[in-house]
BADRENLO-538955 format. One record per residue: residue number from 1; residue in three letters; z, x, y of N, C-alpha, C, CB in turn. Coordinates in steps of 0.2 Angstrom, whole numbers, plus 2048, in hexadecimal, padded with zeros to 3 digits. Glycine has a CB too. Example, Ala and Ser with C-alpha at 12.3 -4.5 7.8 and 13.67 -1.06 7.14 Angstrom:
<nodes>
NODE     n   res   n_z   n_x   n_y   ca_z   ca_x   ca_y   c_z   c_x   c_y   cb_z   cb_x   cb_y
NODE     1   Ala   827   842   7E4    827    83E    7EA   827   842   7F0    82D    839    7EA
NODE     2   Ser   823   840   7F5    824    844    7FB   827   840   800    81D    846    7FD
</nodes>
This chain:
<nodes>
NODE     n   res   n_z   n_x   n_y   ca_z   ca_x   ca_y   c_z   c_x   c_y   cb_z   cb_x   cb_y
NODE     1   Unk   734   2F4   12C    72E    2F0    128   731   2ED   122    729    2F6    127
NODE     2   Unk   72E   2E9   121    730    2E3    11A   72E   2E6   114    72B    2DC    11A
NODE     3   Unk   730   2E5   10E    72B    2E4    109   725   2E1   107    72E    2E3    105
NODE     4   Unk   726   2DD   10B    71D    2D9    10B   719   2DC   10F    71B    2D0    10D
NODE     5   Unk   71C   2DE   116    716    2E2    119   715   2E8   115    718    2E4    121
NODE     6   Unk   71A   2EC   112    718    2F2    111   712   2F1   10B    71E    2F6    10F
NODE     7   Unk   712   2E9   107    70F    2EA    101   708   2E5   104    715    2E7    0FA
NODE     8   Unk   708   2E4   109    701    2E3    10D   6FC   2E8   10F    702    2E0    114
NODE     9   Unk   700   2EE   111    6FC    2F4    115   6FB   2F7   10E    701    2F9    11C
NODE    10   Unk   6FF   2F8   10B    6FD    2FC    105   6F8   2F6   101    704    301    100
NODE    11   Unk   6F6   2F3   100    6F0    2EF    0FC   6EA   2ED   103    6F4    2E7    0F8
NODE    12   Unk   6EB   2EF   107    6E6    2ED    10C   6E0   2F2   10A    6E9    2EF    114
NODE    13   Unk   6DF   2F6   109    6D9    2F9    108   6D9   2FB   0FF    6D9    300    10D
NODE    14   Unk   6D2   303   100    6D2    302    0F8   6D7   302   0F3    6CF    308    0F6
NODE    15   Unk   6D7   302   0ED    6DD    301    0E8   6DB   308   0E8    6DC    2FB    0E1
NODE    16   Unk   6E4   30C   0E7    6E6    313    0E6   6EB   311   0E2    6E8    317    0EB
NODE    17   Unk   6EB   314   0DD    6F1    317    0D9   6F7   31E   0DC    6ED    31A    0D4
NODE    18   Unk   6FA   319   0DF    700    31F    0E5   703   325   0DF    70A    318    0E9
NODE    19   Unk   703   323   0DA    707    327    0D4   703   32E   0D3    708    322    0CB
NODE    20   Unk   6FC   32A   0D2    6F7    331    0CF   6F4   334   0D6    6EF    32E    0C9
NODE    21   Unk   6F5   331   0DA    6F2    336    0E2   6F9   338   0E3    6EF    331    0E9
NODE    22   Unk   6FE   338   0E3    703    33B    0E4   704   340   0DE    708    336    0E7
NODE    23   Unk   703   33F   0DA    701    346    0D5   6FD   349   0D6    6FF    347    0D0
NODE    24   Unk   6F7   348   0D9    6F2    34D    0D7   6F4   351   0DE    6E8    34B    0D4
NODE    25   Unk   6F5   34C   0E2    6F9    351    0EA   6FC   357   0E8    700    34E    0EE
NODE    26   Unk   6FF   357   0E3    705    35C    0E3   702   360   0DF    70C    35A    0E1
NODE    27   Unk   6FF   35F   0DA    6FB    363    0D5   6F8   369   0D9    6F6    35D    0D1
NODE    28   Unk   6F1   365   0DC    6EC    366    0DD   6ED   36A   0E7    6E9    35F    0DB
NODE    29   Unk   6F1   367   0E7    6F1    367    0F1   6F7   36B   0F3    6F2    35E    0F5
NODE    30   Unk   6FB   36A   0F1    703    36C    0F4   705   373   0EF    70A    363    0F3
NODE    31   Unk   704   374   0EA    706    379    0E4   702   37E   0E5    707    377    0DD
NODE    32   Unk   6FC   37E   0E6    6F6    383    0E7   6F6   388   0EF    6EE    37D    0E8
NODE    33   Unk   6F8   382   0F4    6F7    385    0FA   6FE   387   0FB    6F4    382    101
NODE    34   Unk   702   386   0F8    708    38A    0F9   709   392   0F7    70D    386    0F5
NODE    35   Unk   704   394   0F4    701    39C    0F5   700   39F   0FD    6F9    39C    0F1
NODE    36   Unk   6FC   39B   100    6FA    39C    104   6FE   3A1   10A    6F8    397    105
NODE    37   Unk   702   39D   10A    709    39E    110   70E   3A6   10E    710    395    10E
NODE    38   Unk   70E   3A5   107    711    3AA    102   70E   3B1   102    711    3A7    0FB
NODE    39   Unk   706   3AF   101    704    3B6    102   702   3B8   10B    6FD    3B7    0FE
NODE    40   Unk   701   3B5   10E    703    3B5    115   709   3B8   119    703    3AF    116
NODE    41   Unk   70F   3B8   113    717    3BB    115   715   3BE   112    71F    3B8    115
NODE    42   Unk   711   3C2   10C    712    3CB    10A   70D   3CC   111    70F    3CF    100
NODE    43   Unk   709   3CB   113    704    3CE    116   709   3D0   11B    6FE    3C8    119
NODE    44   Unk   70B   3CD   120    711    3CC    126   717   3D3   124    718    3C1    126
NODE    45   Unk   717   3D0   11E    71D    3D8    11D   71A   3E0   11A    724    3D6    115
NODE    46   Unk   715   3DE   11A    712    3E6    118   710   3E6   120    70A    3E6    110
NODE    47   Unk   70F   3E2   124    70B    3E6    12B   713   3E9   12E    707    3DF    132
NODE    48   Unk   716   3E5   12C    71D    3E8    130   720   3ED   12E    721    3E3    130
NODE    49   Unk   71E   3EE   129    721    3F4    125   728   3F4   121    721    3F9    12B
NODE    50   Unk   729   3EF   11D    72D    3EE    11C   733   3F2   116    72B    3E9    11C
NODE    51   Unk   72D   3F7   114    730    3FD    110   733   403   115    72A    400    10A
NODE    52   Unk   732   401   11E    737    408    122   73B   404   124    735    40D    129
NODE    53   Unk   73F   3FC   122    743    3F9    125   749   3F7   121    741    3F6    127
NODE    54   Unk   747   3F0   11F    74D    3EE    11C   748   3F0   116    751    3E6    11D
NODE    55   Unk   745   3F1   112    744    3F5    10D   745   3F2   107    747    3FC    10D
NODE    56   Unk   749   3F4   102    747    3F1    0FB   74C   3E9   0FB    748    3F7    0F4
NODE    57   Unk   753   3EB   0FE    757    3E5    100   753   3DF   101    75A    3E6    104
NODE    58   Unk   74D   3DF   104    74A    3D8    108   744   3D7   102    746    3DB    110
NODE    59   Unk   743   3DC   0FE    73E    3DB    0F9   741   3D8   0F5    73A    3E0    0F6
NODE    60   Unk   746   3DB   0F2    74C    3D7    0ED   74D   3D1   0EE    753    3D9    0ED
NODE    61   Unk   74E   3CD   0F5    74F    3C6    0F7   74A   3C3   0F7    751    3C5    0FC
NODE    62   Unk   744   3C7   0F9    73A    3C0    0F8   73D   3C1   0F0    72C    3C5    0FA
NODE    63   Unk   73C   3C4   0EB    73D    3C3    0E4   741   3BD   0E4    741    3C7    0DF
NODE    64   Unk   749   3BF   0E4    74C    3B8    0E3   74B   3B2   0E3    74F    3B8    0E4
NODE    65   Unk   745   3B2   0EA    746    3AC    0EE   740   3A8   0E7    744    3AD    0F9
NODE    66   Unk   73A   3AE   0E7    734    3AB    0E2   736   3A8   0DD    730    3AF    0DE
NODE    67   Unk   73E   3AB   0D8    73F    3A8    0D3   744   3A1   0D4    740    3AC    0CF
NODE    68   Unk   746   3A1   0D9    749    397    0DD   746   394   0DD    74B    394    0E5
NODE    69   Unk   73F   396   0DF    73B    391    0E1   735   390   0DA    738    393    0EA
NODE    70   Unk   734   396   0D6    731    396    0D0   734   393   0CA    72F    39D    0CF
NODE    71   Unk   73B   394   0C8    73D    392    0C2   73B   389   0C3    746    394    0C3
NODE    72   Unk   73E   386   0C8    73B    37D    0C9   735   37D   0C7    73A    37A    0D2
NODE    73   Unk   731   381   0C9    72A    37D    0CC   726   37F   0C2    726    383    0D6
NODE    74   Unk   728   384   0BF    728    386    0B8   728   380   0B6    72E    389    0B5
NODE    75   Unk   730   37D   0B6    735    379    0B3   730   371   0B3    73C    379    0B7
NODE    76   Unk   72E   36F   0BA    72B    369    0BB   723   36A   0B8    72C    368    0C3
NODE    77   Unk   722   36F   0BA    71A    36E    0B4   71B   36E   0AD    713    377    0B4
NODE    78   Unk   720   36F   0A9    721    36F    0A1   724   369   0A1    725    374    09D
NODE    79   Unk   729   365   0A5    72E    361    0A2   72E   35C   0A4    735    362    0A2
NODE    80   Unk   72E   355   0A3    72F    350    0A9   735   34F   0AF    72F    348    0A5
NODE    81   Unk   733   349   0B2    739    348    0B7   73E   344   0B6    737    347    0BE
NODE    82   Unk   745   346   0B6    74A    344    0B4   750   346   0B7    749    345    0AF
NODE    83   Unk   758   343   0B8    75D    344    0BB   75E   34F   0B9    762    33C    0B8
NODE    84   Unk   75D   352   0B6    75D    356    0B2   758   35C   0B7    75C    353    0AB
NODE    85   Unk   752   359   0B6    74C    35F    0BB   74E   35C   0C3    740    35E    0B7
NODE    86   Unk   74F   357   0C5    750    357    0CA   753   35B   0CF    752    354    0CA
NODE    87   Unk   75B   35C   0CA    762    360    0CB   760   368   0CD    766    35F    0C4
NODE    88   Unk   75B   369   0C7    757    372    0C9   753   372   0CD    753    377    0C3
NODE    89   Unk   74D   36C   0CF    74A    36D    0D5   751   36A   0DB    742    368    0D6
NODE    90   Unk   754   367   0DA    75A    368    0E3   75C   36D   0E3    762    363    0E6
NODE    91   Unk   75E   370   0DF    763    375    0DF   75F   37D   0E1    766    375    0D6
NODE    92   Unk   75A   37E   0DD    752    383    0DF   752   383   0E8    747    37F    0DB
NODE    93   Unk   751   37D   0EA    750    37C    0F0   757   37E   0F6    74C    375    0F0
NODE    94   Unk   759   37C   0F4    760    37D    0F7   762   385   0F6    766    377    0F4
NODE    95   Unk   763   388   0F1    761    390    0F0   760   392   0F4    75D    393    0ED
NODE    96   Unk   757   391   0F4    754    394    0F5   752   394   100    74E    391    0EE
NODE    97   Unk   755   38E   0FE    756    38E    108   75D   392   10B    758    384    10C
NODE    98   Unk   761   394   106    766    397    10A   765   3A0   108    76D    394    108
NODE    99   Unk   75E   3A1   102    75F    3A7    103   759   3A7   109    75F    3AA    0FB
NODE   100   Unk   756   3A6   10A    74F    3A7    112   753   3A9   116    74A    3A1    115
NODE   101   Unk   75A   3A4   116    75E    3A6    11F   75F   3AC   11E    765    3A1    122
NODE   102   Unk   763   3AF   116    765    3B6    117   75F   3BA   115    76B    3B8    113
NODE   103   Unk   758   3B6   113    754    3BE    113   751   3BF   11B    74A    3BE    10D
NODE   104   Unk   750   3B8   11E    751    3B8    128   755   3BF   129    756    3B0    12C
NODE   105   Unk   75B   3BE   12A    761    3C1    12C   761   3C9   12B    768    3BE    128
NODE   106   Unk   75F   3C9   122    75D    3D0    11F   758   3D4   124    75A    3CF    118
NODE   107   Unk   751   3D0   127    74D    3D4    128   74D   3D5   130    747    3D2    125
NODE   108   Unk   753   3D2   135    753    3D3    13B   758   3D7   13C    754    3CE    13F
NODE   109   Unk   75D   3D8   138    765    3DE    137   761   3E4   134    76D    3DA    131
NODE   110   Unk   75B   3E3   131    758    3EB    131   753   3ED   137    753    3ED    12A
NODE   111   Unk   753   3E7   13B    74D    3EC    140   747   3EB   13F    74E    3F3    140
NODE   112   Unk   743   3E7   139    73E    3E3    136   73B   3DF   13C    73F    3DF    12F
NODE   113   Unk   737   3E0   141    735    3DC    145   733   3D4   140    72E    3E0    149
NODE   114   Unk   735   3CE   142    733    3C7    13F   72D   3C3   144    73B    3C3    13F
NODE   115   Unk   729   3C4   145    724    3C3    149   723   3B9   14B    71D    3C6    144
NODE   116   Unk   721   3B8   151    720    3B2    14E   71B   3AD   14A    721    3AF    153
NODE   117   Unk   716   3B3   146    713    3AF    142   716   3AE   13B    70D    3B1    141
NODE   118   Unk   719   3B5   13B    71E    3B3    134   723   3AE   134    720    3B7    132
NODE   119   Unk   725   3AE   13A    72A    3A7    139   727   3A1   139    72F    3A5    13F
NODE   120   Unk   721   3A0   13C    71E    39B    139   71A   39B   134    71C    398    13D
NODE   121   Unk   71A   39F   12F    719    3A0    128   71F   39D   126    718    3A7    126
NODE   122   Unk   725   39F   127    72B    39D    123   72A   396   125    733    3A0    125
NODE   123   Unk   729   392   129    72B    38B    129   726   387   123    729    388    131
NODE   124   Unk   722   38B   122    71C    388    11C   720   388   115    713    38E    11B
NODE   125   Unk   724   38E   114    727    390    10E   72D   38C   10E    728    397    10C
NODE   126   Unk   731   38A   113    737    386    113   737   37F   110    73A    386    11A
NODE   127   Unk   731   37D   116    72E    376    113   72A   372   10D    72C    376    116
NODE   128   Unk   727   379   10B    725    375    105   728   373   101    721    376    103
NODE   129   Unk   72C   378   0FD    730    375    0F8   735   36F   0F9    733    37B    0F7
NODE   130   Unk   736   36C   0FF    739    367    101   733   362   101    73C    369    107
NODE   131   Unk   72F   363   102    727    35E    104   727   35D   0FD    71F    362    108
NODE   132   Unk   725   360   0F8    725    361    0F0   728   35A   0EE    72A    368    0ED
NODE   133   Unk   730   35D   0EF    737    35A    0EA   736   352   0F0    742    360    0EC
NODE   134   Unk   734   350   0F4    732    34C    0F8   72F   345   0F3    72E    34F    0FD
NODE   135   Unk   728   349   0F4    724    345    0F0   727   343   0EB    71E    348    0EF
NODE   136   Unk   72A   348   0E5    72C    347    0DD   72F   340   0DF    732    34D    0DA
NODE   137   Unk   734   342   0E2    739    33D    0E4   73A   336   0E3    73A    33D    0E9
NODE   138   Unk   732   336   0E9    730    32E    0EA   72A   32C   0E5    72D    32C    0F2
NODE   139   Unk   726   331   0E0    724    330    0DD   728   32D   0D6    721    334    0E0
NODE   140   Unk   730   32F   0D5    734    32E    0CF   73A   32B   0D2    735    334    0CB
NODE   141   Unk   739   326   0D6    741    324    0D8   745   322   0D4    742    31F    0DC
NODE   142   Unk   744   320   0CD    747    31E    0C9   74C   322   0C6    744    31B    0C6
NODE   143   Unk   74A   329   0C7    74A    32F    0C4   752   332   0CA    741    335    0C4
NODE   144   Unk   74F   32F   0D0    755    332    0D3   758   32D   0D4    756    335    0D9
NODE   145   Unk   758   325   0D3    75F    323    0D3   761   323   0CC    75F    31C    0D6
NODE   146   Unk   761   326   0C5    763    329    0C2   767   32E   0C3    75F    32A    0C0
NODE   147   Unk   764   332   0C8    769    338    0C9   76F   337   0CF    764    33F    0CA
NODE   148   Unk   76F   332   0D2    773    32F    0D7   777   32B   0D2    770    32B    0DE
NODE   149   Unk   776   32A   0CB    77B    325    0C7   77E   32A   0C1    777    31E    0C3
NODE   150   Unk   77D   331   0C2    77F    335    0BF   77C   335   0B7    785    335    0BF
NODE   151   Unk   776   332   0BA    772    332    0B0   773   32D   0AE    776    338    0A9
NODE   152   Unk   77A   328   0AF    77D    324    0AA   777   31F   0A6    783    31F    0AE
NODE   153   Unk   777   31F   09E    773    31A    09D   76E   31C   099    771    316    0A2
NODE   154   Unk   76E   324   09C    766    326    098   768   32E   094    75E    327    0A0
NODE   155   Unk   765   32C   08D    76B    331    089   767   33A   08C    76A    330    07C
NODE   156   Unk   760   339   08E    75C    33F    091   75F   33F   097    754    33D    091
NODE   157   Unk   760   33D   09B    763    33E    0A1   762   345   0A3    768    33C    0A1
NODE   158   Unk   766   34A   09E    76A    352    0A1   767   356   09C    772    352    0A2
NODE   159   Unk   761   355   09A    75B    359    097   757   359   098    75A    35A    092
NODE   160   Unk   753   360   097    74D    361    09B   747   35D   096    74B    36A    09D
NODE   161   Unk   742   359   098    740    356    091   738   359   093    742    34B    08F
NODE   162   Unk   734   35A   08E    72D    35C    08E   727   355   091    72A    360    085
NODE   163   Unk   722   359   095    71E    353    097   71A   350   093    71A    355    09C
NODE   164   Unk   718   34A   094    715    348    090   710   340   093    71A    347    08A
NODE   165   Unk   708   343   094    705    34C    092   707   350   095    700    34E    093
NODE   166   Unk   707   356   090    708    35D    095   702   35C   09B    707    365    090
NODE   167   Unk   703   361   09E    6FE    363    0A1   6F7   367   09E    700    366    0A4
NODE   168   Unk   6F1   366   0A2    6EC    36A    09F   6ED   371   09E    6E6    369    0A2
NODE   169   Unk   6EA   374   099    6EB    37C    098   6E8   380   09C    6E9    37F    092
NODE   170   Unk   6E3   37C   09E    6DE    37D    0A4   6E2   380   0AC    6DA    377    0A6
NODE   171   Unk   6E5   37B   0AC    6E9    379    0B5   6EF   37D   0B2    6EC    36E    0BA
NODE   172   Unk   6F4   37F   0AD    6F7    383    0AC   6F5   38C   0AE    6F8    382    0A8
NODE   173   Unk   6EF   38D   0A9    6EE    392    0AC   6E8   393   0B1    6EE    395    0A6
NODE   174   Unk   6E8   391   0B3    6E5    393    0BC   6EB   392   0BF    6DE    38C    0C1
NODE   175   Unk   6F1   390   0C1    6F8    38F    0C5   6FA   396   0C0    6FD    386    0C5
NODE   176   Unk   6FA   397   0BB    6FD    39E    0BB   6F8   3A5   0BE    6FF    3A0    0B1
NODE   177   Unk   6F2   3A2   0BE    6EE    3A9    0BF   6F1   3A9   0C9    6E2    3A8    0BD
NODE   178   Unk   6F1   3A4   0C9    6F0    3A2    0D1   6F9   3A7   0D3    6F0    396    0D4
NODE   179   Unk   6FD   3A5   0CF    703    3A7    0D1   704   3AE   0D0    708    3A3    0CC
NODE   180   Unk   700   3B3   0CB    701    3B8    0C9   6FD   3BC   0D0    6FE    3B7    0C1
NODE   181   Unk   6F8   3B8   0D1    6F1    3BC    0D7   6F5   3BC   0DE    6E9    3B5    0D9
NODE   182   Unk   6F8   3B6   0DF    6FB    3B6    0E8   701   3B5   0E8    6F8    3AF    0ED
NODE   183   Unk   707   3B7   0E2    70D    3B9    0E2   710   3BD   0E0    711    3B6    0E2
NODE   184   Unk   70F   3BD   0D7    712    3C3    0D5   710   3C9   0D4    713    3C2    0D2
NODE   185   Unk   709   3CA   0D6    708    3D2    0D7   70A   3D3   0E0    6FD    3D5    0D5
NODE   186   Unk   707   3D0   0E4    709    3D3    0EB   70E   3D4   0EB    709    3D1    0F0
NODE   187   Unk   714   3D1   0EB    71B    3D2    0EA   71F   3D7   0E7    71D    3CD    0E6
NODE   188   Unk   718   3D8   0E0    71C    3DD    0DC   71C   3E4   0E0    718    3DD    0D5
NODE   189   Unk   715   3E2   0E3    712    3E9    0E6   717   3EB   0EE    708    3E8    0E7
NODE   190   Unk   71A   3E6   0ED    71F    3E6    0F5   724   3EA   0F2    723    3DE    0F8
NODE   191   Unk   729   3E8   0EB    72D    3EB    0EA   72E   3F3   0E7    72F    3E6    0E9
NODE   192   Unk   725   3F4   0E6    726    3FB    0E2   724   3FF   0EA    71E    3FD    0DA
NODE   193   Unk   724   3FD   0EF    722    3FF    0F5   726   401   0F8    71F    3FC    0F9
NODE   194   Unk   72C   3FC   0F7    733    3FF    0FB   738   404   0F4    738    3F6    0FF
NODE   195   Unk   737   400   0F0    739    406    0EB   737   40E   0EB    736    403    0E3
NODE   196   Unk   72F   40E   0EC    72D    416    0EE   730   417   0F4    726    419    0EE
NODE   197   Unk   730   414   0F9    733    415    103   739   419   100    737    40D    109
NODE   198   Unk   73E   414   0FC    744    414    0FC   745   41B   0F7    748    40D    0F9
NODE   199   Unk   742   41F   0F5    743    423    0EE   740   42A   0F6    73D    421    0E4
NODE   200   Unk   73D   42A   0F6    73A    42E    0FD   73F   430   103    734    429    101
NODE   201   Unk   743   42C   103    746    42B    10B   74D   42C   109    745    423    110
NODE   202   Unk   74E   42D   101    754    432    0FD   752   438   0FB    757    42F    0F7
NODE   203   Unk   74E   43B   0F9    74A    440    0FB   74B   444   100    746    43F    0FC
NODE   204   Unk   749   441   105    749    443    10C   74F   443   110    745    440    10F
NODE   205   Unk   755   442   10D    75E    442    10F   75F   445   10D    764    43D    10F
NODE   206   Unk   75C   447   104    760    44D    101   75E   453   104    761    44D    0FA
NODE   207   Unk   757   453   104    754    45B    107   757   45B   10D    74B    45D    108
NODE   208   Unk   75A   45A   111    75C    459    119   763   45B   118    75B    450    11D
NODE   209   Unk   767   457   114    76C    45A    113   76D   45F   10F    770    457    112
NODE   210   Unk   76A   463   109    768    46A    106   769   46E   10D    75F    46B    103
NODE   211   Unk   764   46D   111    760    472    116   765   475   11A    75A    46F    11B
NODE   212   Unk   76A   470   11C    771    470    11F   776   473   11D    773    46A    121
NODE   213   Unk   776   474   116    77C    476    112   77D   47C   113    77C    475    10C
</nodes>
């Protein structure tokens, strides 16, 4: 397709601002329901019981994985986009996709049935954060052929610089209550679950082996 076709079809109908609908997409649409999926995989691992299996190891790895994919997404609501926040969101995403293969791996080598709804939970959580960095992308190309020139030219380049405007204190704190409600208490409550399993089921080797002595 041409540049003039493309710049036909995109003016053929109402006038949109691609910049501010492709923000408030992400804002509003893509960062919100990305809860969804999240609390949907603690749901999946508490049915499965995931404190008689792979146990706190697997809880340890949903943590880590939250903060890959949390530190960015922090970062991008406080700072603008530049060769610099880019780098931490590729870099978050790329993490954060090779630790899933080993929390995957973790929770079939313990015998954690992986259901196929939950694997198609995981395809929601792999993807978005790619869907995300997508949009940024093409929303800031100037930003990444910056970072395909190594910055050169721009003295900000390889610091994190504050938005401007910030964001509202409003949509800040509803995305922290939201984050606090459908990740970090469930989660938390996963890993004090397998922490008491795991304190129980030492317990229960040492009285076993007492008994035997």
């Amino acid at each position: 397709m041409s540049r003039d076709q493309a710049t036909r079809i995109s003016t053929s109908g109402p006038t949109v601002d691609v910049g501010e609908a492709t923000t408030r997409y992400l804002l509003y649409g893509l960062l919100p329901s990305w809860f969804v999926p999240g609390l949907a995989d603690w749901v999946m691992h508490r049915r499965t019981r995931i404190e008689d299996t792979a146990g706190i190891k697997e809880s340890v790895i949903h943590a880590l994985m939250m903060a890959e994919i949390g530190i960015p997404i922090a970062a991008t609501l406080r700072y603008r986009v530049n060769p610099a926040l880019l780098a931490v969101q590729l870099g978050g995403a790329a993490v954060h996709e090779a630790t899933a293969l080993w929390d995957v791996r973790t929770a079939v080598h313990s015998g954690r049935e992986v259901k196929p709804v939950e694997q198609h939970i995981h395809s929601f959580l792999e993807s978005l954060p790619f869907g995300a960095l997508a949009s940024l992308m093409c929303l800031h190309s100037d930003q990444v052929r910056s970072l395909l020139r190594g910055g050169r030219g721009d003295p900000d380049a390889w610091r994190l610089v504050p938005r401007r405007p910030q964001l509202s204190r409003g949509y800040l704190a509803g995305i922290t209550a939201a984050i606090g409600a459908c990740v970090l208490l469930p989660y938390a409550e996963e890993l004090l679950r397998c922490g008491r399993a795991a304190k129980t089921s030492k317990k229960e080797v040492e009285t076993s082996c007492a008994s035997h002595s």
